[in-house]
N, CA and C of each residue as an Amber inpcrd file, in Angstrom:
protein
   240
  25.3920000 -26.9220000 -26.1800000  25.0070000 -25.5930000 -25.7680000
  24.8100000 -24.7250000 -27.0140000  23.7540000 -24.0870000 -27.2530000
  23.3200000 -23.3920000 -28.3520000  24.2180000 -22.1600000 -28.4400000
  24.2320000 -21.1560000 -29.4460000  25.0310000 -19.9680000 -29.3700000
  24.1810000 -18.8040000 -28.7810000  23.0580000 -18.6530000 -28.5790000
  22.4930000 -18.2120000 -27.6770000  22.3050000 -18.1470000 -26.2560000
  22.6560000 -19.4890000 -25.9480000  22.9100000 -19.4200000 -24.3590000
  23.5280000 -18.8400000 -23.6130000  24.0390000 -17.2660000 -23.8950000
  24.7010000 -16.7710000 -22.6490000  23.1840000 -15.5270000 -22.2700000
  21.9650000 -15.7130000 -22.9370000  20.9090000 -14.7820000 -23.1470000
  20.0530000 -14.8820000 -22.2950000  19.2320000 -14.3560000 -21.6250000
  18.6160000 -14.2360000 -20.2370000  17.0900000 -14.6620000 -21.5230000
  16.1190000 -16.2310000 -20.7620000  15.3400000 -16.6030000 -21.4580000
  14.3210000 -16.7260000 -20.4890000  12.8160000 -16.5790000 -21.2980000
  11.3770000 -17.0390000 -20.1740000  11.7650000 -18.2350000 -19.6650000
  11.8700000 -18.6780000 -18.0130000  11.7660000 -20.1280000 -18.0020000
  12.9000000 -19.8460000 -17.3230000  13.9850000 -18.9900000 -17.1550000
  15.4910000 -19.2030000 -16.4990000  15.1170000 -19.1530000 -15.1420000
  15.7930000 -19.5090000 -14.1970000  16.0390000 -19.4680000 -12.7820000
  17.2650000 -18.6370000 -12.5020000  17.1490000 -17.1900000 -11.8430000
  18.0200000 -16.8560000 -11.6960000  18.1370000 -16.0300000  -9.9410000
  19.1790000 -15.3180000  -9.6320000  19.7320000 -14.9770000  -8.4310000
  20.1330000 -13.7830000  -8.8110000  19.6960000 -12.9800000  -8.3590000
  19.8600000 -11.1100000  -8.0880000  20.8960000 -11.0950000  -7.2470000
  22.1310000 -10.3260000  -7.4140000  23.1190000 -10.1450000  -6.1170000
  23.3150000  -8.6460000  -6.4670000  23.3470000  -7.8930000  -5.5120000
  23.5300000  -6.5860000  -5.0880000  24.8420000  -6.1740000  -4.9140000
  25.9770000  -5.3110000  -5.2210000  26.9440000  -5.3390000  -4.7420000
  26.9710000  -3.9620000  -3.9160000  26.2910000  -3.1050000  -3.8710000
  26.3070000  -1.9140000  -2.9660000  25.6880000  -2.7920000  -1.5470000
  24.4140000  -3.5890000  -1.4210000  23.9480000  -4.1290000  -0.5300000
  25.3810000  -5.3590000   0.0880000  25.7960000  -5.9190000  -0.8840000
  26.5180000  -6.9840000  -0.8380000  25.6370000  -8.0680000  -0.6140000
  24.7390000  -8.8420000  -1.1730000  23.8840000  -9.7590000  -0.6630000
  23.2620000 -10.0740000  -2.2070000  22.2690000 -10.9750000  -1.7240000
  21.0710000 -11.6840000  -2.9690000  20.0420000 -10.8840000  -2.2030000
  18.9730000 -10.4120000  -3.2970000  17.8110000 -10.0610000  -3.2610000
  17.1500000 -11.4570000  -2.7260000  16.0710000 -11.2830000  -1.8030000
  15.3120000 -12.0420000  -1.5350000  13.7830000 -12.2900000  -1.7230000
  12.7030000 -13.1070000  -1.7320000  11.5120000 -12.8830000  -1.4410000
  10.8960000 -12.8220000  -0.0830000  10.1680000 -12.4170000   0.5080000
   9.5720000 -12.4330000   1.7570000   8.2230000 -13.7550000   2.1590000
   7.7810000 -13.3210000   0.5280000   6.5010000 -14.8200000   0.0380000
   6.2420000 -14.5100000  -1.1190000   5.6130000 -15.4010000  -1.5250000
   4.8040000 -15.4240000  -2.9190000   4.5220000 -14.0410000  -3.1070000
   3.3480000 -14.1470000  -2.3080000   2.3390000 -12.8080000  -2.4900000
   2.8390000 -11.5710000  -2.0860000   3.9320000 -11.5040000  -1.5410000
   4.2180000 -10.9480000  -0.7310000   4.6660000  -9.4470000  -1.4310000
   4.4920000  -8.5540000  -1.5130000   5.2680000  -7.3170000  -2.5500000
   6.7890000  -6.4720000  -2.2130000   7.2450000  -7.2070000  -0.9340000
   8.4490000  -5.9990000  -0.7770000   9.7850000  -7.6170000  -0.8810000
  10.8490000  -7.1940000  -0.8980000  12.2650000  -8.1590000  -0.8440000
  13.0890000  -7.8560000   0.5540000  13.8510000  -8.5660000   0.7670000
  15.1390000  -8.2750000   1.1460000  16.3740000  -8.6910000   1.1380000
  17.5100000  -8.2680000   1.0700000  18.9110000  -8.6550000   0.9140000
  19.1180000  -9.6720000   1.8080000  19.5740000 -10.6040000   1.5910000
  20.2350000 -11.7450000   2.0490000  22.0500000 -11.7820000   1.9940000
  22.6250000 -11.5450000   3.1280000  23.5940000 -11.1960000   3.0900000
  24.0770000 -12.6840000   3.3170000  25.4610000 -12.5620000   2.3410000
  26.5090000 -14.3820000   2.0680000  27.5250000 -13.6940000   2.2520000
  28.2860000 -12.8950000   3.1370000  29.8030000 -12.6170000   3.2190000
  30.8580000 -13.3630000   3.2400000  30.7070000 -14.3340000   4.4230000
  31.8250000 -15.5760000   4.4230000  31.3700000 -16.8720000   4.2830000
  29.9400000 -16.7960000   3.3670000  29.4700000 -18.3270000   2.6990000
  29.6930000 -18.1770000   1.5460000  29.6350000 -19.4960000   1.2010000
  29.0960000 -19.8850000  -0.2410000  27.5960000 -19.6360000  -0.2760000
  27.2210000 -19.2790000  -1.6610000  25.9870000 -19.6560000  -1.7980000
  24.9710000 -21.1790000  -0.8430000  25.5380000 -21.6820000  -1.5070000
  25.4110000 -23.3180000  -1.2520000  24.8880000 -23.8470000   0.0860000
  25.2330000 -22.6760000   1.2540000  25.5320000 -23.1020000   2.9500000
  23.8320000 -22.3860000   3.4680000  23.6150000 -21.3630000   2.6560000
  22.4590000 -20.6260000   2.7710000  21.2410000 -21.3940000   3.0090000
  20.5790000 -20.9920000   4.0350000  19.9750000 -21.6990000   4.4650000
  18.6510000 -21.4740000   3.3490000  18.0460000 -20.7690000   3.6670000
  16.6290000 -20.4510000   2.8030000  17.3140000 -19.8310000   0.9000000
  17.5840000 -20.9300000   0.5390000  18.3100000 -20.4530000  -0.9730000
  16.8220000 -20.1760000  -1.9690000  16.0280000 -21.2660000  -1.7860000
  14.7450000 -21.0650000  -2.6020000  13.9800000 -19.6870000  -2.7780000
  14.1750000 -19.0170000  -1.0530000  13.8680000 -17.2440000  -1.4840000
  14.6930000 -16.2300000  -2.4470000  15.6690000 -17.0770000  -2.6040000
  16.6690000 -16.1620000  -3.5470000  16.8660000 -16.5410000  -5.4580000
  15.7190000 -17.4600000  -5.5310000  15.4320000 -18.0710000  -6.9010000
  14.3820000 -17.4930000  -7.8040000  14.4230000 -16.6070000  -8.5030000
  13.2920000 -16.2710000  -9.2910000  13.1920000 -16.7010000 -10.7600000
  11.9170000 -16.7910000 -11.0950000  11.7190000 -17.1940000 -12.4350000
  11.4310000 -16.2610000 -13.3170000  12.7940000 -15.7790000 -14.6010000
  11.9510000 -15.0310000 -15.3110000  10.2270000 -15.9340000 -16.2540000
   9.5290000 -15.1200000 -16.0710000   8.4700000 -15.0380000 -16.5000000
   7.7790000 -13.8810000 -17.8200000   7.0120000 -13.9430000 -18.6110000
   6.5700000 -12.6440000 -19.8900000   5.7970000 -12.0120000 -18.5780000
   5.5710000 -10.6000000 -19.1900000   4.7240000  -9.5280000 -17.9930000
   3.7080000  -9.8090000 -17.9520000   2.9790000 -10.2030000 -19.3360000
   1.3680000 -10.3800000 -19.3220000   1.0340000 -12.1460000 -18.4490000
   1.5210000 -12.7830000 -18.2330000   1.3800000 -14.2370000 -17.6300000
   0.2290000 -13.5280000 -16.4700000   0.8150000 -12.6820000 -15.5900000
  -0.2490000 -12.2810000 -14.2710000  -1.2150000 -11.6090000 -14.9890000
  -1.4780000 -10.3640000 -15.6050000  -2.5620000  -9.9560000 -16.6420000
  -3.5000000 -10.6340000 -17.0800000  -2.9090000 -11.5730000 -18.0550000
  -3.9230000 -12.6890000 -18.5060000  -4.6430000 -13.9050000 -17.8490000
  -3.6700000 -13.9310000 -16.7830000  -4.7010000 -14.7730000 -16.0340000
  -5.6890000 -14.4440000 -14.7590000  -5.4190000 -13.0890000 -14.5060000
  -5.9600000 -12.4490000 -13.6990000  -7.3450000 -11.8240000 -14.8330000
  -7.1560000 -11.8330000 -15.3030000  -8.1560000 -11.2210000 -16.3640000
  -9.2080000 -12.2910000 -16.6740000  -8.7860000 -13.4720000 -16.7580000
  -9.2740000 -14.7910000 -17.0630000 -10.1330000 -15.0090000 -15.8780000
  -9.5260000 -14.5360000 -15.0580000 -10.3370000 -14.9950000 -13.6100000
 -11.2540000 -14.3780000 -13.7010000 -11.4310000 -12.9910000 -13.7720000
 -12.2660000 -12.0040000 -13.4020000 -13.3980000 -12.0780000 -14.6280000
 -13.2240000 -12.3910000 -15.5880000 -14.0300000 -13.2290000 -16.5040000
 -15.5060000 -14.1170000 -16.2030000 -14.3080000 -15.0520000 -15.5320000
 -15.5010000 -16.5910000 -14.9610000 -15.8080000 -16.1050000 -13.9820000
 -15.2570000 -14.8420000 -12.8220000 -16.6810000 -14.9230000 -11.6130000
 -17.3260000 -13.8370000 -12.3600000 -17.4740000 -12.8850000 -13.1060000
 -18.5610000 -12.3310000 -13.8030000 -19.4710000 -13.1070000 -14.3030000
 -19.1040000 -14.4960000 -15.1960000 -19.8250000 -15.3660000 -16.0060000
 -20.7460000 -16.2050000 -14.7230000 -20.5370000 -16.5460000 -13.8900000
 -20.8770000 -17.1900000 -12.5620000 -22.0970000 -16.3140000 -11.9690000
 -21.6460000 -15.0080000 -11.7600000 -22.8340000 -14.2860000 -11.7740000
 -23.8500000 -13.7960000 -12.2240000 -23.8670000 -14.2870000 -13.8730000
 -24.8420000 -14.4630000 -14.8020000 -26.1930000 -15.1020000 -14.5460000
């Protein structure tokens, strides 16, 4: 384990927990733009049924930018 590893890195998988909500932040979908709390009071994590909505990837900000940009690129070039 490096001496850096207690450091939040691009590439981590992590779990949002709320303690005013008492729950994990959730996703709704991909695309989807709003969350919601997923309440675990007398579970474990572990028992949760839909755990994968509660997994996010940090990611850099520009990743959606640049490739959205990229896109919008080639159907301009397409319409050439």
């Amino acid at each position: 384990m490096s001496k850096d590893s207690s450091f939040l890195k691009f590439g981590d998988m992590i779990c949002l927990y709320s303690d005013v909500a008492d729950g994990y932040l959730s996703a709704i979908g991909h695309n989807h733009p709003n969350f919601i709390v997923q309440t675990v009071k007398d579970q474990t994590l572990a028992t949760v049924p839909n755990q994968r909505s509660m997994v996010f990837q940090v990611l850099p900000k520009l990743t959606y930018t640049v490739s959205n940009g990229y896109r919008k690129l080639i159907q301009k070039k397409h319409k050439l």
